[in-house]
C-alpha positions as CSV (number, residue, x, y, z in Angstrom):
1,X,4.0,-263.4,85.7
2,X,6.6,-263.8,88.3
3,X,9.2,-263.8,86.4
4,X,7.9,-260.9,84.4
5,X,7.5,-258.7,87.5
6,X,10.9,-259.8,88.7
7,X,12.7,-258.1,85.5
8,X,10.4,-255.6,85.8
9,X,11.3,-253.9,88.8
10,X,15.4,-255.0,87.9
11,X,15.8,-253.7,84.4
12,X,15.0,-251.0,82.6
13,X,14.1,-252.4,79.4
14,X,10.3,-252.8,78.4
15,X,9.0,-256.9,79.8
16,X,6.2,-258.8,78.2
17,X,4.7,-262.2,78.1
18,X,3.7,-263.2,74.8
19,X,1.8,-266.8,74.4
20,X,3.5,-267.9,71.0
21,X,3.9,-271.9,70.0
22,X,2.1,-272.7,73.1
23,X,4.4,-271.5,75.2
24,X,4.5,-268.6,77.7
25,X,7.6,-266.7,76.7
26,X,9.0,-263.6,78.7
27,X,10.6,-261.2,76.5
28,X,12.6,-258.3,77.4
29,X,13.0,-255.7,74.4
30,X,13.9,-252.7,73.3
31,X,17.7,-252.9,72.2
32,X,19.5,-251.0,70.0
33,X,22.7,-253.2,69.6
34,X,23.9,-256.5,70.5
35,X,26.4,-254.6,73.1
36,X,23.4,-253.2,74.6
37,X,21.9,-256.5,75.2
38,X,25.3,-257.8,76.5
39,X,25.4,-255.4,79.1
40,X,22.5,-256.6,80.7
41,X,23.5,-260.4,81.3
42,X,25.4,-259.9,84.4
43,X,22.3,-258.4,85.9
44,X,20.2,-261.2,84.2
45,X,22.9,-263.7,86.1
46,X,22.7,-262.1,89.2
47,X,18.9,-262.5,89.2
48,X,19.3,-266.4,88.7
49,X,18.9,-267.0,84.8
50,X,20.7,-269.3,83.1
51,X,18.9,-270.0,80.5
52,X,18.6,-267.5,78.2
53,X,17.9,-267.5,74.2
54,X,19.1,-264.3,72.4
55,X,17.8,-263.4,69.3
56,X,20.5,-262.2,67.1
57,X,19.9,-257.8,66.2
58,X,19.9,-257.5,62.3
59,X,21.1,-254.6,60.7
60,X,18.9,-252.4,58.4
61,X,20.8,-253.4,55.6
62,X,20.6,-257.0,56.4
63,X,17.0,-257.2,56.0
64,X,16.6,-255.2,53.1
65,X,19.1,-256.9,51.1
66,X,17.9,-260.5,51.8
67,X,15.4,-261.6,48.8
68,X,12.9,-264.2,48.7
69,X,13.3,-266.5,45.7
70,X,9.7,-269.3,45.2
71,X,9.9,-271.8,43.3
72,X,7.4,-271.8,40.1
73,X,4.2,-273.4,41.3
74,X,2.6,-272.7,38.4
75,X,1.0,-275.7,36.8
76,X,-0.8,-274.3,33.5
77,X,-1.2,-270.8,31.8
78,X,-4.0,-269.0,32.5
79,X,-5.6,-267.9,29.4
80,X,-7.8,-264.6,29.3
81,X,-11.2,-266.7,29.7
82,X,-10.1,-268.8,32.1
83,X,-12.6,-267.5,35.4
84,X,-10.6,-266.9,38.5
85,X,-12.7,-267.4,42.0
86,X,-13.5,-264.1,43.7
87,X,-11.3,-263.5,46.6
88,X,-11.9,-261.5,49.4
89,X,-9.4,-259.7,51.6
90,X,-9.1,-259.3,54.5
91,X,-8.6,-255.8,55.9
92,X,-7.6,-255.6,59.4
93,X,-10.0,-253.5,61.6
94,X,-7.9,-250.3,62.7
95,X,-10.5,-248.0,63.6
96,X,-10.7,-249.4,66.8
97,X,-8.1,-249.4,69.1
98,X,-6.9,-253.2,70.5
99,X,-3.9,-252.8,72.6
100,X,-3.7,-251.6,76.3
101,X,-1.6,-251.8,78.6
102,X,-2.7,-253.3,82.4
103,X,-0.9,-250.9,84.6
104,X,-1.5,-252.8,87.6
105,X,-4.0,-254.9,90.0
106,X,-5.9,-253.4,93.2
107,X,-7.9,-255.2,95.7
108,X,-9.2,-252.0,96.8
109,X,-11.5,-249.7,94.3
110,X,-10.3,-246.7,95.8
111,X,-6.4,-247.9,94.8
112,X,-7.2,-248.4,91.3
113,X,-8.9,-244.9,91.0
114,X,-6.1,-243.8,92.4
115,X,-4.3,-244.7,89.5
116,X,-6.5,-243.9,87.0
117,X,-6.9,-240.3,88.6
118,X,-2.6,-240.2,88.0
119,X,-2.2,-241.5,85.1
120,X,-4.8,-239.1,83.6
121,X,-3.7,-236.3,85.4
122,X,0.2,-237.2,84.4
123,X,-0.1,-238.5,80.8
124,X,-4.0,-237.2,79.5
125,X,-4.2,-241.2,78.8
126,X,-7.6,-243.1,78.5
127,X,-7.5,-245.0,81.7
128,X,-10.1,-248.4,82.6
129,X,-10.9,-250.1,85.4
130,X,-11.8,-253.5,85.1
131,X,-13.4,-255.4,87.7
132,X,-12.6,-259.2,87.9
133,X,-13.5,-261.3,91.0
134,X,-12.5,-259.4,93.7
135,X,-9.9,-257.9,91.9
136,X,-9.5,-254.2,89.9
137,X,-7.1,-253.9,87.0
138,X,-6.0,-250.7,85.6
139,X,-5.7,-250.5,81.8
140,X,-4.2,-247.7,79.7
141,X,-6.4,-248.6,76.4
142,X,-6.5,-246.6,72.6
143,X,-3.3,-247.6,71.8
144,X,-3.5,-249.4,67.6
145,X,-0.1,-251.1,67.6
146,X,2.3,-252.4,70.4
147,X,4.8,-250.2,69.7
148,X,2.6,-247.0,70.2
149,X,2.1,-248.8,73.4
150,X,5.7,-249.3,74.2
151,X,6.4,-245.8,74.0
152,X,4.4,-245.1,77.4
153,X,6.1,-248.2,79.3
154,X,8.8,-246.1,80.7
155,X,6.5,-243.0,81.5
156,X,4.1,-245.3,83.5
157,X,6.9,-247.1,85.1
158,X,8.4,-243.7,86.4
159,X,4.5,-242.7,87.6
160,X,5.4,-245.8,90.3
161,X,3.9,-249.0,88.0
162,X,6.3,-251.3,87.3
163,X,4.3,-254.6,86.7
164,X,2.8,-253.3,83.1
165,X,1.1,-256.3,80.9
166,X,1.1,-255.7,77.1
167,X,-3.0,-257.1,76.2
168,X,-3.6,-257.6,72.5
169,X,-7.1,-257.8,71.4
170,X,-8.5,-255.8,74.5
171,X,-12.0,-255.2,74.6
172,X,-12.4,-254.0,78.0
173,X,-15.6,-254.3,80.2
């Protein structure tokens, strides 16, 4: 968290944590280029990291022309009276929004209305206040996919919230 806030308020690039391979990873994203992302070292040096892993930027060509070739698994034929088990599919749930973003944490009620009261005001955004200990987190919430999220990082940032959280599988109160 620290070092997500630290970026935060240095760059101007969307920050998140995600929890992937049991690790807590900070991820800074939303480049363009490789050059773009090059640009931003010397600040990323300045700030005290060394250590960095950069994901290489494919090009839309790239992915699309890669192919996947499988082996043949198949063992035996399967003849026209052969019975096959019933499978069911899964169907991801997208009638109901997951995604929010936690704008910030009060101690004081009256803060976190505060910030609910701008962000409606500023963006017409569904705004949440959750209550945990003696804490108050502000959540942007309705969003269905992170990058439908992403696209109000900036906005909320300008409104004075720096320290945004991407939360998948948000359920709120």
């Amino acid at each position: 968290m620290v070092l997500k806030e630290k970026l935060s308020t240095a760059i101007d690039y969307p920050v998140f944590i995600v929890n992937e391979d049991g690790f807590f990873k900070v991820r800074v994203m939303g480049f363009s280029s490789q050059e773009q992302m090059e640009k931003l070292y010397p600040a990323l040096d300045f700030l005290g990291l060394k250590n960095l892993w950069v994901l290489p930027v494919k090009k839309q060509e790239e992915i699309t022309a890669q192919s996947v070739v499988q082996p043949d698994t198949a063992r035996e034929p399967i003849s026209e009276n052969t019975a096959l088990p019933a499978v069911e599919e899964e169907v991801p749930d997208t009638s109901k929004p997951a995604i929010a973003l936690q704008v910030d944490v009060f101690h004081e009620k009256s803060e976190a209305l505060k910030a609910q009261k701008k962000i409606r005001a500023k963006l017409n955004l569904p705004v949440e206040i959750v209550q945990e200990w003696e804490y108050y987190k502000v959540f942007v919430t309705g969003f269905h996919t992170t990058d439908e999220a992403d696209k109000y990082h900036s906005a909320l940032a300008k409104l004075g919230f720096p320290k945004i959280s991407l939360i998948k599988n948000f359920n709120g109160k």
